[in-house]
Backbone as CSV, one residue per row, in Angstrom:
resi,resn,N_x,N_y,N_z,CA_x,CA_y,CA_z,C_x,C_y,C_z
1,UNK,86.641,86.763,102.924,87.866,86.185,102.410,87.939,84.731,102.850
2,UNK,87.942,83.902,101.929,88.566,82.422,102.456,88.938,82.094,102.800
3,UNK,89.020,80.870,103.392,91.075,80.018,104.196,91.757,79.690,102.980
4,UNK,91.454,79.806,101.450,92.551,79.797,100.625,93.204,80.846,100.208
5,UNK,92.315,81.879,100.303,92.634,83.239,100.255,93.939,83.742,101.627
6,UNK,93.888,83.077,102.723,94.541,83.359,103.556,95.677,82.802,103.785
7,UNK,95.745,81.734,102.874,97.192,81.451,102.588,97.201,81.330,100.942
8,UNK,97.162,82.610,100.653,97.651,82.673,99.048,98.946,83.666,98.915
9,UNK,99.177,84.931,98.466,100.224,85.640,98.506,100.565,85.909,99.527
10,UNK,99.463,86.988,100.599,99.885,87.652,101.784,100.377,86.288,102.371
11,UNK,100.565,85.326,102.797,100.980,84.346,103.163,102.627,84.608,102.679
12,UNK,102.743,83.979,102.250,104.192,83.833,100.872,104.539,84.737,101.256
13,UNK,104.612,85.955,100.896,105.403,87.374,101.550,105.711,87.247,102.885
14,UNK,104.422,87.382,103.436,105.471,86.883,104.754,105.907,86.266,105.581
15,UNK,106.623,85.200,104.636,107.246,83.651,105.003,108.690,83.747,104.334
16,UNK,108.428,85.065,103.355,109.644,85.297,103.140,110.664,85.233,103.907
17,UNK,112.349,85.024,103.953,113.622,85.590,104.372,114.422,85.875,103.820
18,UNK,114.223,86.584,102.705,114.969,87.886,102.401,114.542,88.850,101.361
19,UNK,115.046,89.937,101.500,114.532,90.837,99.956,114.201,90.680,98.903
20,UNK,115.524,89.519,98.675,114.883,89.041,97.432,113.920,88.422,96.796
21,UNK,113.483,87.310,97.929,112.141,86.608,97.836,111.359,87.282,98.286
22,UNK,111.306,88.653,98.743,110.162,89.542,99.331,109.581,90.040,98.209
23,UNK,110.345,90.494,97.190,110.536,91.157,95.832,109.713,90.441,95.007
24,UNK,110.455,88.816,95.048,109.871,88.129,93.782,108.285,87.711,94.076
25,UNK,107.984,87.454,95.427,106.751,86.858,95.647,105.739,88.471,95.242
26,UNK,106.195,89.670,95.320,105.790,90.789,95.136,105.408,91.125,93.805
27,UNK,106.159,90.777,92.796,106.607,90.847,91.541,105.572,89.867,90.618
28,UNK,105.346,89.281,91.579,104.165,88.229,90.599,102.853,88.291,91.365
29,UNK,102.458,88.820,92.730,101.706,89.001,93.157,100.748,90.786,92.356
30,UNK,101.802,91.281,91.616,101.290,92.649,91.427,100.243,93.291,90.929
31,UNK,99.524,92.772,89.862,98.366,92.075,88.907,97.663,92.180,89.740
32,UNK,97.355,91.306,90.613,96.198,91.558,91.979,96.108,91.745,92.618
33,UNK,97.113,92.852,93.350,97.514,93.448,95.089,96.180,94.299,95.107
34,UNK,96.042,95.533,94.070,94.921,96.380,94.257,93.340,95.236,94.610
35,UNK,92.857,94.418,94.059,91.684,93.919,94.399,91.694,92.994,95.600
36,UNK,93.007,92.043,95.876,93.324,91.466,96.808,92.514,92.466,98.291
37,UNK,93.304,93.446,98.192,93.629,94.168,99.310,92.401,95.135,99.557
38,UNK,91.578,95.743,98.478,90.340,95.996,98.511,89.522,95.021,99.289
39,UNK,89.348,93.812,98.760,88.410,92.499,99.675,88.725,92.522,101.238
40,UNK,90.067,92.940,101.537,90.532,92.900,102.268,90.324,94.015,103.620
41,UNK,89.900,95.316,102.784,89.455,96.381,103.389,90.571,97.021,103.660
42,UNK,91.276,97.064,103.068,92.982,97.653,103.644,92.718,99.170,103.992
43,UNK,93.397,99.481,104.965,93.230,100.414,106.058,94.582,101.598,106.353
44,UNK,95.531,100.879,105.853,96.287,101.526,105.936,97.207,103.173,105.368
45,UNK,96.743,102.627,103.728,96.605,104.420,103.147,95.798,105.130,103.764
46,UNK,95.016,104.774,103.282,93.770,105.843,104.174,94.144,106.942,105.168
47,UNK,94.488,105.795,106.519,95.035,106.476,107.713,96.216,107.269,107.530
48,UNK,97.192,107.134,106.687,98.566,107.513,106.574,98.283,108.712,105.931
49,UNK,97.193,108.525,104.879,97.164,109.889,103.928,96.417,111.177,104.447
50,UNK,95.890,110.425,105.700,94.458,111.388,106.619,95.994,112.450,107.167
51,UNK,96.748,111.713,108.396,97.595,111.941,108.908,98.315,112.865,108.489
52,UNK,99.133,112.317,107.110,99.869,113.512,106.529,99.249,114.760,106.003
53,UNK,97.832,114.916,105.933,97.064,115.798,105.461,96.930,116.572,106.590
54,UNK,97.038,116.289,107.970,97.095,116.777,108.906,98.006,117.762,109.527
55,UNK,99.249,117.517,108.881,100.174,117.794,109.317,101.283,118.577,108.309
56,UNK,101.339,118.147,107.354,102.164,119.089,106.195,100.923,119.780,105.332
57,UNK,101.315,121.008,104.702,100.286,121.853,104.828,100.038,121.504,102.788
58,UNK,99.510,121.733,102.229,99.255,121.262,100.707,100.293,122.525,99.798
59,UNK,100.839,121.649,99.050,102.043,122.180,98.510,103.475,121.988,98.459
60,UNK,103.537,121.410,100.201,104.499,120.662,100.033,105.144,119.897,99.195
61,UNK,106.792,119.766,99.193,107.161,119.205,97.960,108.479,118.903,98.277
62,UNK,109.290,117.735,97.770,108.884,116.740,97.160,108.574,115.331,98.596
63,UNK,107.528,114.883,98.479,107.248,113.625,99.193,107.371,112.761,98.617
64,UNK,108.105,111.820,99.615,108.778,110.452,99.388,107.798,109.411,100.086
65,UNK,106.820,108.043,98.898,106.317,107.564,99.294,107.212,106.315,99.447
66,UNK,107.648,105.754,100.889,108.604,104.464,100.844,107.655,103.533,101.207
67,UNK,108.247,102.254,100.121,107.342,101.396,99.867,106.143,101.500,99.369
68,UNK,105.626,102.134,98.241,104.578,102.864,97.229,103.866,101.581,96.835
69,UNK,104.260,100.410,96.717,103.922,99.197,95.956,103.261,99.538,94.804
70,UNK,101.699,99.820,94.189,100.852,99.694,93.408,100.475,101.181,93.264
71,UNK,100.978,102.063,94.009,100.708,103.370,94.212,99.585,103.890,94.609
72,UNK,98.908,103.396,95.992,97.983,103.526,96.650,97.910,104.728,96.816
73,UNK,98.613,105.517,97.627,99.071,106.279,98.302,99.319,107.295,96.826
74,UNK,100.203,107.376,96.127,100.482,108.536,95.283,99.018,109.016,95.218
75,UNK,98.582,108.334,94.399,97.226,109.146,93.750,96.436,110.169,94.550
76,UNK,96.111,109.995,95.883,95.332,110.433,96.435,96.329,111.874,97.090
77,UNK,97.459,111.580,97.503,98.403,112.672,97.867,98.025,113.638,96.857
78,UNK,97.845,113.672,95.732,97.942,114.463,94.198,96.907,115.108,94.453
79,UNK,95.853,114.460,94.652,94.194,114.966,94.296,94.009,115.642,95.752
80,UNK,94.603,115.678,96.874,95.226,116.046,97.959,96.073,117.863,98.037
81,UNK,96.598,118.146,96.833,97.375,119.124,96.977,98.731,119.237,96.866
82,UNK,99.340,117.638,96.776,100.825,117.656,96.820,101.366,117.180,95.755
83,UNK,102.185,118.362,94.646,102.345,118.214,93.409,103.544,117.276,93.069
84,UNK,104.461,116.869,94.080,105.539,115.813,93.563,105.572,115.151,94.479
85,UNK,104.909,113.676,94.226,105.547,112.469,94.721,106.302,111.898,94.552
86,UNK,107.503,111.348,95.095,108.969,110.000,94.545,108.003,109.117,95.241
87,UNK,108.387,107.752,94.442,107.949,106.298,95.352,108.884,105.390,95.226
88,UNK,109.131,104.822,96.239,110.305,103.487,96.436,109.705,102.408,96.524
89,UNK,110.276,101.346,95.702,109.665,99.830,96.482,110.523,98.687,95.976
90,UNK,110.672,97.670,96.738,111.469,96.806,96.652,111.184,96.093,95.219
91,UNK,110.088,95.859,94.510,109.302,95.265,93.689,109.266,95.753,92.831
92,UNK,110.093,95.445,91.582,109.544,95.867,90.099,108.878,96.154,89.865
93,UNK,107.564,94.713,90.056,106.332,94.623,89.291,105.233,95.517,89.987
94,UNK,105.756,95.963,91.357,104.700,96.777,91.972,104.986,97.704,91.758
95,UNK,106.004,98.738,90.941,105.913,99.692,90.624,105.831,99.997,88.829
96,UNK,105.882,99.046,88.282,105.295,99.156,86.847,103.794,99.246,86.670
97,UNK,102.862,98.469,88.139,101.545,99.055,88.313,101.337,100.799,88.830
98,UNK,102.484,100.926,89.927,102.155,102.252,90.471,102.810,103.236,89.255
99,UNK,103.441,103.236,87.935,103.960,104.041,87.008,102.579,103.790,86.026
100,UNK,101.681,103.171,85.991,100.511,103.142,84.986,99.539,104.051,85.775
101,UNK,99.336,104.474,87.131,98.300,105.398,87.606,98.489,106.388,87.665
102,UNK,99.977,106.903,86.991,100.713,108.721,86.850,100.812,109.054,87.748
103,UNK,100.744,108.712,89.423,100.809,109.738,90.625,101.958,109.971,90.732
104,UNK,103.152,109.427,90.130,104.811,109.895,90.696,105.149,110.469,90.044
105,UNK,106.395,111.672,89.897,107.164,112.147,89.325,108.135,111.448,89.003
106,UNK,108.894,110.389,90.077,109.815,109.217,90.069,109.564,108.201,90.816
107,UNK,110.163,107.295,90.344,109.989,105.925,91.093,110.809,104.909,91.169
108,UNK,111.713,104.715,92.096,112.702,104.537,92.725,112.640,102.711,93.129
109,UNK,113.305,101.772,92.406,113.381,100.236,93.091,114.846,100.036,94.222
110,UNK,114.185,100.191,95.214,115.436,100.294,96.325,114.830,99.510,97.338
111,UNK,115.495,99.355,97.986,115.399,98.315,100.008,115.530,99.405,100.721
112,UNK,114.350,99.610,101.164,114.652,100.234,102.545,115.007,99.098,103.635
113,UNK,115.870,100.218,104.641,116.873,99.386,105.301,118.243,99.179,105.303
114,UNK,118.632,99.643,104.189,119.924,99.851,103.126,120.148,101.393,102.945
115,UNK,121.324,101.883,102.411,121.493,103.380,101.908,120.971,103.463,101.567
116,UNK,120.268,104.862,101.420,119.430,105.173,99.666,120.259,106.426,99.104
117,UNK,119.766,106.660,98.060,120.571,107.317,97.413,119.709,108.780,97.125
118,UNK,119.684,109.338,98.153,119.072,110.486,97.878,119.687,111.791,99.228
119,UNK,119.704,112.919,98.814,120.399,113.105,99.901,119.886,113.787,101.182
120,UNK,121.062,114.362,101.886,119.991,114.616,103.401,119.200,116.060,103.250
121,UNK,118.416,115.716,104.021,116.768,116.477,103.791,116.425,116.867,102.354
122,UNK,116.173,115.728,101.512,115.805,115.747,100.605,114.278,115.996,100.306
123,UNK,113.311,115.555,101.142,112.143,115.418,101.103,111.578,116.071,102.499
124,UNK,110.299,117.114,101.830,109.858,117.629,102.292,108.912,117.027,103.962
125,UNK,108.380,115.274,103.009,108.100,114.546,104.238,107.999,113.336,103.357
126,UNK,108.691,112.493,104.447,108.093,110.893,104.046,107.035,109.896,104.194
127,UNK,106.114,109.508,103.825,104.781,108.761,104.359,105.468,106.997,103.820
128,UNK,104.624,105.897,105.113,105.451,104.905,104.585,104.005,104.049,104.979
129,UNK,103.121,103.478,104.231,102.227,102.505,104.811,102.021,100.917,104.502
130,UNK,101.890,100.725,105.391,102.246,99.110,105.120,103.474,98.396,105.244
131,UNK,104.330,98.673,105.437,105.610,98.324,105.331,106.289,97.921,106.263
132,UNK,106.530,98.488,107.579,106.635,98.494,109.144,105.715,96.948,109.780
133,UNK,106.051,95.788,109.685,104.945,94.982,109.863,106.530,93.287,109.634
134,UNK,105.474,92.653,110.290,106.032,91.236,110.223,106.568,90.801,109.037
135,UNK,107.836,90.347,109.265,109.091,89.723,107.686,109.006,90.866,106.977
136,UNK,109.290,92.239,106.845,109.104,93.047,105.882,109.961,94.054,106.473
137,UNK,110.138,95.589,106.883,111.073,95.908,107.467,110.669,96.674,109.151
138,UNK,112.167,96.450,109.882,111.640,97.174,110.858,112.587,98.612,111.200
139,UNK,113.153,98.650,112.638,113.743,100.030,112.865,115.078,100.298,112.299
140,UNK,115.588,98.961,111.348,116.639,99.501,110.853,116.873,100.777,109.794
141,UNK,115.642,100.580,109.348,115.343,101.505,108.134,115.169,103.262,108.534
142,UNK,114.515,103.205,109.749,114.446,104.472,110.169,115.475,105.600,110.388
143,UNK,116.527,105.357,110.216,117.762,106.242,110.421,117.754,107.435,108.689
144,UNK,118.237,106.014,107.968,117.934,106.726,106.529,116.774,107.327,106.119
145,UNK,115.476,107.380,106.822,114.190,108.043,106.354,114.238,109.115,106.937
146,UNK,115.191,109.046,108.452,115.486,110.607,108.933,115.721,111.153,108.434
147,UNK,117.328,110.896,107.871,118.362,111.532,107.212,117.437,112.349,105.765
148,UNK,116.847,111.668,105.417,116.384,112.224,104.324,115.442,113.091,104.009
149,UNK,114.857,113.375,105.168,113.608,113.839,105.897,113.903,115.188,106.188
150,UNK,113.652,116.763,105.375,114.119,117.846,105.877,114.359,118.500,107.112
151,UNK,114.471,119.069,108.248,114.601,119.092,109.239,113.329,120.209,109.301
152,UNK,112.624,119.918,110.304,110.905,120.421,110.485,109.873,119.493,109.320
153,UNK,110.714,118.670,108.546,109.879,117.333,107.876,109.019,116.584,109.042
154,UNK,108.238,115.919,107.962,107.080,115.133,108.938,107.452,113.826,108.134
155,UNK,107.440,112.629,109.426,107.386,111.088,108.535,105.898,110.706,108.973
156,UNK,105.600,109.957,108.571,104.221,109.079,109.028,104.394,107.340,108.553
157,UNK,104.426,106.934,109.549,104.440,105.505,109.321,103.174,104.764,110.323
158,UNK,102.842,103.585,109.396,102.020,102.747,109.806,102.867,101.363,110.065
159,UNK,103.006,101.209,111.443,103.545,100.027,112.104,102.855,99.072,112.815
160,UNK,103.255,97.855,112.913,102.501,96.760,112.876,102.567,96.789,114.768
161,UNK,101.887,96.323,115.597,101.959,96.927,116.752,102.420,96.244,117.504
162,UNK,103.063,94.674,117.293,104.016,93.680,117.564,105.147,94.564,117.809
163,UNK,105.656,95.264,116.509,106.815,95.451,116.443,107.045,97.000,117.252
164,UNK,105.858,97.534,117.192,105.691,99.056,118.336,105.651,98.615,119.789
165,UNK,105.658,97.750,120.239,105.941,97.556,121.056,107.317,96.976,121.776
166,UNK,107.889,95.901,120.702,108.675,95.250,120.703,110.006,96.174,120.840
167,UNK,109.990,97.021,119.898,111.375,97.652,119.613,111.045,98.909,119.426
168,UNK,109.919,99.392,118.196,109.747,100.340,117.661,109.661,101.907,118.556
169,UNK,108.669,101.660,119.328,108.544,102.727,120.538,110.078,103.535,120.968
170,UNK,110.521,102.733,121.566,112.232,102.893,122.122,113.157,102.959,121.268
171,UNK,113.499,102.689,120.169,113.952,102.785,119.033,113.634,104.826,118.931
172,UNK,112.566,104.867,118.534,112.253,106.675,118.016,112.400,107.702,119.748
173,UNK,112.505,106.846,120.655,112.612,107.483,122.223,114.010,107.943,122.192
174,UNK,114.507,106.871,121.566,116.238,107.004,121.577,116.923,107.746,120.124
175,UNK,116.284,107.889,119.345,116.815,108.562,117.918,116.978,110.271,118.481
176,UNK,117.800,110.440,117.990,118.527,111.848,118.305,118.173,112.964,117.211
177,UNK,117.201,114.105,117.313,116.433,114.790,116.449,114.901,114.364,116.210
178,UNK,114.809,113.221,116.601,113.171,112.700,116.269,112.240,113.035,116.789
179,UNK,111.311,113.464,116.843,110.112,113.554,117.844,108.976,113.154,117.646
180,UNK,107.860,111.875,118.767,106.784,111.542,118.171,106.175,112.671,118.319
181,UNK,105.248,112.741,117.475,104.114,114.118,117.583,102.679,113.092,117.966
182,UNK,102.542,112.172,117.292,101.462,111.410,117.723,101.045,110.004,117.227
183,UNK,100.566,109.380,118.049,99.766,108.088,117.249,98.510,107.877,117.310
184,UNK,98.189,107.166,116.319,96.653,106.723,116.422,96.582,105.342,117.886
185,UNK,95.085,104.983,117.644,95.024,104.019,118.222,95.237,102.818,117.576
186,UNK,95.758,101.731,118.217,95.788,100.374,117.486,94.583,100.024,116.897
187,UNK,94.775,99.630,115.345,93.736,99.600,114.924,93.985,98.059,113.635
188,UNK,93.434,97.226,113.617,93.312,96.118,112.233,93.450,96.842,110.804
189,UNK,94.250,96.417,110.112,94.660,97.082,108.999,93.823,96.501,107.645
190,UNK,93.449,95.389,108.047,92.811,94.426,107.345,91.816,93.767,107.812
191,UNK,90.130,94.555,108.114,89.396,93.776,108.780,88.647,92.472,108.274
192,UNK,89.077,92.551,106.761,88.380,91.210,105.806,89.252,89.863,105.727
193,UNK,90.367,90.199,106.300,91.527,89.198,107.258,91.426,88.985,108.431
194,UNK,91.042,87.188,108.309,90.537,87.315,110.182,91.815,86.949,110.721
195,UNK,92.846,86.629,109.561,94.174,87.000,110.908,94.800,87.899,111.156
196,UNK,94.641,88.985,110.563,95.367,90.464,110.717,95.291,90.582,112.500
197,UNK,96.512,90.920,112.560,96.672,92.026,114.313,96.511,93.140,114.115
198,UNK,96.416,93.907,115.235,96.435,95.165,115.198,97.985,96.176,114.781
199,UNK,97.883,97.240,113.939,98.965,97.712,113.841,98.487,99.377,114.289
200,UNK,99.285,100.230,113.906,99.139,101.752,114.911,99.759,102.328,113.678
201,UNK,99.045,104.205,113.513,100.315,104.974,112.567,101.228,105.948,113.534
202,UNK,102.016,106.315,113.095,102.738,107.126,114.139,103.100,108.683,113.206
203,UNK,103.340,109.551,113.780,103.471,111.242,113.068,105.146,111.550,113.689
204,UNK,106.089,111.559,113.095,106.986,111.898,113.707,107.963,112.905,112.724
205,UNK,108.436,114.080,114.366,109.045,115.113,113.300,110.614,114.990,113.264
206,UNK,111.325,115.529,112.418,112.674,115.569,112.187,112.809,116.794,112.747
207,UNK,113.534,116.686,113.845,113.946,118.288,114.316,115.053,119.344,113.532
């Protein structure tokens, strides 16, 4: 990857300050997130989808992919065993790509971080990758992914490890019903980005 490549979109996104410009730089970036992020070696479905395969048993239903963007993540859940995916994402245009690869049943343009509109223990489990990470969202969001999260639900998030340390850790120590079940090791999410940090996934249950 280049030094123009390294300040082209992923740049812009997150230089963002606020949703809305998170959205729009998203919205026109959408066209080339899938190859972008390929060059890139992106790391993060992968791990999230290993995880949840680990842990909710195939059949499960309905999973909520938050923050789906391009629908990385749906497809492989499917070919996986798990017959209904929802996906959320702040971004239009990243989900008019993830509605052309058929992995959702629905697909939802919302902010996490904000209410959502779905109700409590709605979803069997939530998987969230990529998202948890610098200018994009952090532990505010986690309350509502509980709430929504059936009780013996599994979440899986991939967090940026700035922010697992920073807040994130103590944040889920202190949530009332939560339990970590486990994390990976810190790991580069993007090894074809020589500025990527390390980020971590985490397995956590809704009691």
């Amino acid at each position: 990857m280049t030094d123009a490549d390294k300040n082209g979109p992923l740049a812009d996104v997150y230089a963002a300050t606020s949703p809305e410009e998170i959205a729009g730089h998203y919205d026109q970036w959408a066209s080339g997130y899938d190859t972008y992020m390929a060059q890139a070696g992106y790391r993060h479905p992968s791990v999230a989808v290993a995880l949840l395969a680990r842990h909710v048993p195939p059949g499960a239903a309905p999973i909520l992919d938050a923050g789906a963007g391009t629908g990385l993540v749906g497809g492989w859940l499917g070919i996986l065993g798990y017959p209904e995916i929802e996906g959320l994402d702040i971004s239009k245009g990243m989900l008019t790509v993830a509605a052309a690869k058929g992995g959702y049943s629905q697909l939802h343009n919302l902010v996490l971080g904000r209410d959502l509109p779905f109700s409590d223990g709605a979803f069997r489990a939530v998987i969230s990758a990529g998202v948890f990470t610098t200018g994009h969202v952090g532990t505010e969001a986690l309350p509502e992914l509980v709430r929504i999260t059936a009780p013996g639900g599994i979440l899986v998030l991939t967090i940026k490890d700035a922010l697992w340390t920073g807040s994130f850790a103590s944040a889920i120590a202190q949530m009332e019903g939560l339990q970590l079940v486990e994390t990976t090791e810190p790991y580069v999410s993007m090894p074809g980005e020589a500025t990527a940090t390390p980020s971590r996934a985490a397995v956590l249950r809704h009691l």
